[in-house]
KOLNU-101849 format. One record per residue (C-alpha): residue number from 0; residue in one letter; x, y, z. Coordinates in steps of 0.5 Angstrom, whole numbers, plus 500, padded with zeros to 3 digits. Last residue first. Layout:
KOLNU-101849
+-----+---------+-----+-----+-----+
: num : residuo :  xx :  yy :  zz :
+-----+---------+-----+-----+-----+
: NUM :       a :   X :   Y :   Z :
...
+-----+---------+-----+-----+-----+
//
This chain:
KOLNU-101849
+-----+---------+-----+-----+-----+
: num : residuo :  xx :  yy :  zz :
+-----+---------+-----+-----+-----+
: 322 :       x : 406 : 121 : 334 :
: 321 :       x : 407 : 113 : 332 :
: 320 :       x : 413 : 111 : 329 :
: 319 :       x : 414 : 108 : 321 :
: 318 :       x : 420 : 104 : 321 :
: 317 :       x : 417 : 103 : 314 :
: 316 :       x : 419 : 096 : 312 :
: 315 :       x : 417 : 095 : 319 :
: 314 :       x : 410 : 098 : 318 :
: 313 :       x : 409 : 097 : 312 :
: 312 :       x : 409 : 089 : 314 :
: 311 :       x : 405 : 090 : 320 :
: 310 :       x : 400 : 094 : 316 :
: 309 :       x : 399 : 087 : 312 :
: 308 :       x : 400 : 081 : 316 :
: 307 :       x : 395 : 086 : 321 :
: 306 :       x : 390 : 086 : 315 :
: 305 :       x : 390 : 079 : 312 :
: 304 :       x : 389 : 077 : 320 :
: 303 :       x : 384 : 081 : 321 :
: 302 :       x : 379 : 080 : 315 :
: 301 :       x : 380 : 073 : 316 :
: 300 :       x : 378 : 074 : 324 :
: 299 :       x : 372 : 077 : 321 :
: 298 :       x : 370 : 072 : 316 :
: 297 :       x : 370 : 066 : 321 :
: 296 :       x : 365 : 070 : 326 :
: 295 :       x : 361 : 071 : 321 :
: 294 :       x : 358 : 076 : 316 :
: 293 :       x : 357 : 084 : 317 :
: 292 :       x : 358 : 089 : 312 :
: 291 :       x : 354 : 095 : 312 :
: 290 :       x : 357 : 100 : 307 :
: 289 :       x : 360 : 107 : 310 :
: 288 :       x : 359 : 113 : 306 :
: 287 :       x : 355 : 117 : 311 :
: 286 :       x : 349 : 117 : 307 :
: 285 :       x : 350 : 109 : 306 :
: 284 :       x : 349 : 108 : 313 :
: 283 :       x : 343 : 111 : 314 :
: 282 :       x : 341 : 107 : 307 :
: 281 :       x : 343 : 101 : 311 :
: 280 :       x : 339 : 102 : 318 :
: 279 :       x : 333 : 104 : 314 :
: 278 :       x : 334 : 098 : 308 :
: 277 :       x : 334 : 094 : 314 :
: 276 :       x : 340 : 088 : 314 :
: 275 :       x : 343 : 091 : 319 :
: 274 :       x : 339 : 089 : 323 :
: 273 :       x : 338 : 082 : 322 :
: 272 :       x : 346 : 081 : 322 :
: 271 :       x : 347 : 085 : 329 :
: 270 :       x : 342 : 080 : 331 :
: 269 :       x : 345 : 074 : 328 :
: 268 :       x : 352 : 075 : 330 :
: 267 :       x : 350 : 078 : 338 :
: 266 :       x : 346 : 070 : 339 :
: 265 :       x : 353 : 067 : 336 :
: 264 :       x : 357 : 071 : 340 :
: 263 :       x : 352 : 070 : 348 :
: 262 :       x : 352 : 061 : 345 :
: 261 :       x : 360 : 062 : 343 :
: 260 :       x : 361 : 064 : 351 :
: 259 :       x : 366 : 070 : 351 :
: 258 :       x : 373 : 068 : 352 :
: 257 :       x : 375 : 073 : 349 :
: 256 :       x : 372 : 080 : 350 :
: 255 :       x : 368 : 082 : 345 :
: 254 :       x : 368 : 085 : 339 :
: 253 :       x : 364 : 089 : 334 :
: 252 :       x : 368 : 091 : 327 :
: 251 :       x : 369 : 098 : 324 :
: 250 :       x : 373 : 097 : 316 :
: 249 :       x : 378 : 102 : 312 :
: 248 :       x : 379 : 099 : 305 :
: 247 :       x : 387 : 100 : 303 :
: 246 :       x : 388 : 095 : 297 :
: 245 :       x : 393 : 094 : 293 :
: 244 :       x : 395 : 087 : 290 :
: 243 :       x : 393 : 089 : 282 :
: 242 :       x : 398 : 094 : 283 :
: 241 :       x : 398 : 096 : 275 :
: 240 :       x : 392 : 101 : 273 :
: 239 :       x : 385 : 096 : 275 :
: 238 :       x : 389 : 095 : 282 :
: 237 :       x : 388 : 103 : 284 :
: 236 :       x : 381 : 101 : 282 :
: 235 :       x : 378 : 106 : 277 :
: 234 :       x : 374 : 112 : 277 :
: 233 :       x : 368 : 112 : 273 :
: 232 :       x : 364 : 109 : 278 :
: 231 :       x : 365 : 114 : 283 :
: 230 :       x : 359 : 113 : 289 :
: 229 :       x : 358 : 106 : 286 :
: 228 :       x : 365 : 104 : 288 :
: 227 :       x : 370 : 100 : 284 :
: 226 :       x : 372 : 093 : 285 :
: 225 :       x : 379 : 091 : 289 :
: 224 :       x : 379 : 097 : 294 :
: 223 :       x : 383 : 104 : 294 :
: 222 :       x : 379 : 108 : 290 :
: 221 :       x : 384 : 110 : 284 :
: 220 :       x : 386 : 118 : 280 :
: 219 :       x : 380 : 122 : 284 :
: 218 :       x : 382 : 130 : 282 :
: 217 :       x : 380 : 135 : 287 :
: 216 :       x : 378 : 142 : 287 :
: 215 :       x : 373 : 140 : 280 :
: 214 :       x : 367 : 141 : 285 :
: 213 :       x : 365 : 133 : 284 :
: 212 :       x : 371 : 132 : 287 :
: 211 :       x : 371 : 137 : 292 :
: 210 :       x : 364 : 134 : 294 :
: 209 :       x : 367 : 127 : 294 :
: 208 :       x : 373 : 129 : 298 :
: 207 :       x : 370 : 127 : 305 :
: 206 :       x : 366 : 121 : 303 :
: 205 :       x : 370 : 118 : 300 :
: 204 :       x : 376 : 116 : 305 :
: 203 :       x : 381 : 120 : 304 :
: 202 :       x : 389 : 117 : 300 :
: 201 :       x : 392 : 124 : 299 :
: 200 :       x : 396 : 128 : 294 :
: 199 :       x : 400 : 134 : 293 :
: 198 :       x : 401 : 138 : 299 :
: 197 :       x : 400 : 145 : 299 :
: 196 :       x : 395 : 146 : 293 :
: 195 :       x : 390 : 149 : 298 :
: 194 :       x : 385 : 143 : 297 :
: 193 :       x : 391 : 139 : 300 :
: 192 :       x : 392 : 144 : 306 :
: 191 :       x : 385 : 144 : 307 :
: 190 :       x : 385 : 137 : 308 :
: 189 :       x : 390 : 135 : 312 :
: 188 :       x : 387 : 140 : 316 :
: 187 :       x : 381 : 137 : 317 :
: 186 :       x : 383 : 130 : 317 :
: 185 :       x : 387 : 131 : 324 :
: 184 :       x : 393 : 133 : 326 :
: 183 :       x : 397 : 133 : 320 :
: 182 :       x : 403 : 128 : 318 :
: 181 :       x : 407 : 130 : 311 :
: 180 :       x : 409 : 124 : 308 :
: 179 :       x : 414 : 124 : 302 :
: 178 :       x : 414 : 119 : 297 :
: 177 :       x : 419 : 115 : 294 :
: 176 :       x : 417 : 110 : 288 :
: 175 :       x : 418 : 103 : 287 :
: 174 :       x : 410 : 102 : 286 :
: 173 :       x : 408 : 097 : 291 :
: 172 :       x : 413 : 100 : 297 :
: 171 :       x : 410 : 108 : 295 :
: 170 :       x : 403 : 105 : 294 :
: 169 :       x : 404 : 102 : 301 :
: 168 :       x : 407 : 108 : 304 :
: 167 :       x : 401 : 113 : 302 :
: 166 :       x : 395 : 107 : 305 :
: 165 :       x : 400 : 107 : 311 :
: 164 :       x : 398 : 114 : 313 :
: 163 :       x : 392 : 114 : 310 :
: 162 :       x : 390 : 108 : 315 :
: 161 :       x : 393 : 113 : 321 :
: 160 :       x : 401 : 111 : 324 :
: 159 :       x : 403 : 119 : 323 :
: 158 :       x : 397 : 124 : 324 :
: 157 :       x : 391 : 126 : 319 :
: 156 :       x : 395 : 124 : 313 :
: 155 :       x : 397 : 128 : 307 :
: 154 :       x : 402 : 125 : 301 :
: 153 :       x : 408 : 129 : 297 :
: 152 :       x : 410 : 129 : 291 :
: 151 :       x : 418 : 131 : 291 :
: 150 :       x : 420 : 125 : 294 :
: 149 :       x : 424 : 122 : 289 :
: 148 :       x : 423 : 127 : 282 :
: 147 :       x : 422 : 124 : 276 :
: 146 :       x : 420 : 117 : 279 :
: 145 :       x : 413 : 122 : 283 :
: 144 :       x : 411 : 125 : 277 :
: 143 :       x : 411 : 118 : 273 :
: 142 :       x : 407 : 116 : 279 :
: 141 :       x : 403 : 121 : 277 :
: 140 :       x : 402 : 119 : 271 :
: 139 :       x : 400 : 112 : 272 :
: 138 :       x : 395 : 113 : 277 :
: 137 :       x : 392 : 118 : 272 :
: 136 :       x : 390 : 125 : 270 :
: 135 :       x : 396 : 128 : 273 :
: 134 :       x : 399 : 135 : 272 :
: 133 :       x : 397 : 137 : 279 :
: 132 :       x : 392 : 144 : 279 :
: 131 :       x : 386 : 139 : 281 :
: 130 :       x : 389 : 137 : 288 :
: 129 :       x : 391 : 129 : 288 :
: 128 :       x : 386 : 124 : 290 :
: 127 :       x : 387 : 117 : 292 :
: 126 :       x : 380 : 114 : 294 :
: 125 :       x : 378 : 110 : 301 :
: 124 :       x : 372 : 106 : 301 :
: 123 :       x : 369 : 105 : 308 :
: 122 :       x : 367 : 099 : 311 :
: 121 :       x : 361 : 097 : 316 :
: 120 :       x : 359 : 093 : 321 :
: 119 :       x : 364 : 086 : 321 :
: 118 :       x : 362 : 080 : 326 :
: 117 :       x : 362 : 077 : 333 :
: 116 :       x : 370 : 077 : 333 :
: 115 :       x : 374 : 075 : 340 :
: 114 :       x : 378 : 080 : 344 :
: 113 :       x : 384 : 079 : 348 :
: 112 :       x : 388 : 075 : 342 :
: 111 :       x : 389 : 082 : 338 :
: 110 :       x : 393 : 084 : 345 :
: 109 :       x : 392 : 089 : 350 :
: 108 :       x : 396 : 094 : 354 :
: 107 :       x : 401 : 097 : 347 :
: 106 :       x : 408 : 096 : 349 :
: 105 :       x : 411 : 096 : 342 :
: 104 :       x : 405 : 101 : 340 :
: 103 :       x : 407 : 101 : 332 :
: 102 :       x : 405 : 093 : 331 :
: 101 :       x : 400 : 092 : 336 :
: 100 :       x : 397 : 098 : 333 :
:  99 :       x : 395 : 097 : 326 :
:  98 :       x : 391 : 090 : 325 :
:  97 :       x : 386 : 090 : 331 :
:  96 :       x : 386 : 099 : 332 :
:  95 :       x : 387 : 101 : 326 :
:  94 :       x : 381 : 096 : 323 :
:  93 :       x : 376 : 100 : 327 :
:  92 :       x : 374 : 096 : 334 :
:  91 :       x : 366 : 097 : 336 :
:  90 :       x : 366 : 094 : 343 :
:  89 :       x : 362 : 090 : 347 :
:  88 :       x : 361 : 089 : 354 :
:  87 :       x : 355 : 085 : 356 :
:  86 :       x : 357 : 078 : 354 :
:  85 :       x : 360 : 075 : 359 :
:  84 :       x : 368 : 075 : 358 :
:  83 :       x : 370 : 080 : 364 :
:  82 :       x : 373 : 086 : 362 :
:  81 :       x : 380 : 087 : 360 :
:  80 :       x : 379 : 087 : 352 :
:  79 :       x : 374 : 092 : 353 :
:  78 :       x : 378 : 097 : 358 :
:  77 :       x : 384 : 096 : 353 :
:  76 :       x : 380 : 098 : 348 :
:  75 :       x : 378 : 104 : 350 :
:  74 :       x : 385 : 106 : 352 :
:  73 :       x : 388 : 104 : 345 :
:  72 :       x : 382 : 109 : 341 :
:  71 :       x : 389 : 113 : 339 :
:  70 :       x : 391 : 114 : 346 :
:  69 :       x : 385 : 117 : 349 :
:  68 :       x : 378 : 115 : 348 :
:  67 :       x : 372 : 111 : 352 :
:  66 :       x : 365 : 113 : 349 :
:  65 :       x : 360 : 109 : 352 :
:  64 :       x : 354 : 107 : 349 :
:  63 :       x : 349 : 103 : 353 :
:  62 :       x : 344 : 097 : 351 :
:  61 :       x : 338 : 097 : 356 :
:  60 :       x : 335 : 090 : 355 :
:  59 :       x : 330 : 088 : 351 :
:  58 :       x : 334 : 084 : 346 :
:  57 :       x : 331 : 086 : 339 :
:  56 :       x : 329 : 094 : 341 :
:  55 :       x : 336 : 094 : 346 :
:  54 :       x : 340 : 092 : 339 :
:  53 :       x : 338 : 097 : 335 :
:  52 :       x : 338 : 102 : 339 :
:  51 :       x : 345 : 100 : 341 :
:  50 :       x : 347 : 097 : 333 :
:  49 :       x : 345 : 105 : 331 :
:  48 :       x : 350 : 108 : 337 :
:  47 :       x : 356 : 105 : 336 :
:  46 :       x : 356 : 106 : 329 :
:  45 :       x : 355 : 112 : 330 :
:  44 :       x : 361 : 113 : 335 :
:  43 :       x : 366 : 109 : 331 :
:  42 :       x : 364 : 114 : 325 :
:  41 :       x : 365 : 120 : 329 :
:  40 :       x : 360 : 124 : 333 :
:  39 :       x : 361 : 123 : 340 :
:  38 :       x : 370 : 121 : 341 :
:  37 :       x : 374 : 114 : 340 :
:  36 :       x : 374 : 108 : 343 :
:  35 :       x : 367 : 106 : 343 :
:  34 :       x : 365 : 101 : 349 :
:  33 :       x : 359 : 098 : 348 :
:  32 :       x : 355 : 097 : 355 :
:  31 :       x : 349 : 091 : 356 :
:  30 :       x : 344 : 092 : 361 :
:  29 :       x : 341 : 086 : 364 :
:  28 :       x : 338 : 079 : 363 :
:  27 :       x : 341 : 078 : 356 :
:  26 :       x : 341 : 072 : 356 :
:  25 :       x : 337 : 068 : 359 :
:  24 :       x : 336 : 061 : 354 :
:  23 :       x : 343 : 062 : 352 :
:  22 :       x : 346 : 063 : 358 :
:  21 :       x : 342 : 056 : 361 :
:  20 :       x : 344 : 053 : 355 :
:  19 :       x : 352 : 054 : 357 :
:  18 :       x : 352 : 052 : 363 :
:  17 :       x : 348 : 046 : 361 :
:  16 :       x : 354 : 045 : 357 :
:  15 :       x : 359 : 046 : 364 :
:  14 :       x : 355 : 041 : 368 :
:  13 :       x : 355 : 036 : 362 :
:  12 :       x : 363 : 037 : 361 :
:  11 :       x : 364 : 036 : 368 :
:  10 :       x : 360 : 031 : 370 :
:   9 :       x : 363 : 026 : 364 :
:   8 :       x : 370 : 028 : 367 :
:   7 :       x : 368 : 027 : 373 :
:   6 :       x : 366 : 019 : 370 :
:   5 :       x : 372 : 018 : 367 :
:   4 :       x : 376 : 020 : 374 :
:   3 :       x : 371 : 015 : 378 :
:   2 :       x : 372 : 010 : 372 :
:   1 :       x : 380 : 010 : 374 :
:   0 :       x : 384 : 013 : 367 :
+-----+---------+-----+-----+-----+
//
């Protein structure tokens, strides 16, 4: 290498940190866009709307919630994943639509790669439940229900693909035996078929069966995740009675698109962690069941790989289709 070549490239790597401080020292110095996938008044919605306001009153910048749905959240996250890499579009990414869609959209318009971790919001802890009229106290009587008859117990989802959908499958590919799935549209209708006694089982998230439960219309027979939830502290993990891999915990992430300054990510990573540190925001969340969970970068991009290795496996063993 000449010494005019070594002394380019020494200019251009100052130029191009110097860059980088003056992003860090200005930003934001104009409104910031999140994009929800998914409509007003769900989850991703809330979410979208708590790191908004939060996030405006740190920064002292307008921030702007945009619901973009369609598609099963893929049109939404297509519009975040294309969009130009400077900080001001953010998105609030579900665990389907990172670690579950590559895989059942074959010709999904973006790739995991197109967005850049900042750090995981919150998870939700989903439970089985059976409807209180099926002779099984436990996983393990259940199970032996569904040996004794192949696909004669049934297990309600919310649509073909969904997390409760492939939470089903999983049991059934980790235990040996066949279940029988019955695709709904939405979790109310699955629901009230499970609460009718139409259909034998579902894996829900716990805030939406824990009045039933508590009522005795449905039965928790294992939560979903490896340790056991405040909320049904008397019901143990599917893993505590003989699956000691099962987990199926559903979580929501903030993303940007890739190739987003580190400088603009570590600055979103430390204010999205200072606010959701606040007893308020994580009492708001706790009311409607889902638990305040940020970290780094790093532990986001571990949580998507585990989970896509995961769902992708189900999926082709499966052959599962989208609806």
């Amino acid at each position: 290498m000449t010494r005019f070549s070594v002394r380019s490239a020494l200019l251009a790597f100052l130029l191009a940190a110097a860059s980088l401080a003056a992003t860090a020292q200005t930003y934001p110095s104009r409104p910031l866009h999140v994009i929800a996938p998914f409509p007003p008044g769900g989850p991703v919605d809330v979410l979208g709307r708590v790191l908004a306001q939060g996030l405006s009153d740190a920064m002292g910048q307008p921030v702007v919630v945009e619901n973009k749905v369609g598609a099963a959240g893929n049109i939404g996250m297509e519009q975040a994943a294309k969009t130009a890499p400077d900080g001001y579009t953010l998105a609030i990414v579900p665990l389907g639509n990172i670690a579950a869609n590559p895989a059942l959209y074959p010709n999904l318009p973006y790739k995991a790669a197109d967005l850049a971790p900042v750090t995981m919001l919150a998870t939700v802890e989903n439970v089985l439940v059976v409807n209180s009229a099926v002779p099984a106290r436990s996983l393990k009587e259940l199970l032996a229900l569904a040996a004794q008859k192949p696909g004669g117990i049934s297990f309600a989802s919310p649509g073909a693909g969904s997390q409760s959908h492939l939470a089903g499958e999983l049991l059934g590919l980790d235990s040996g035996v066949q279940l029988l799935h019955v695709p709904y549209k939405g979790v109310g209708p699955a629901l009230n078929d499970l609460l009718g006694g139409q259909v034998t089982m579902m894996f829900a998230q716990m805030s939406s069966v824990l009045p039933h439960v508590k009522s005795g219309k449905l039965r928790a027979l294992g939560v979903a995740s490896l340790k056991r939830s405040p909320l049904m502290p008397e019901t143990p993990t599917i893993a505590e009675q003989g699956l000691p891999r099962f987990e199926a915990v559903s979580w929501y992430a903030l993303m940007v698109p890739a190739g987003t300054p580190r400088s603009v990510i570590d600055k979103l990573n430390a204010e999205t962690g200072k606010l959701f540190a606040t007893p308020a925001l994580r009492e708001k969340l706790a009311a409607l069941g889902m638990d305040p969970a940020t970290g780094r970068p790093s532990d986001l991009s571990a949580a998507i790989q585990a989970d896509t290795q995961r769902w992708t496996e189900v999926i082709r063993q499966k052959n599962i289709k989208p609806e």
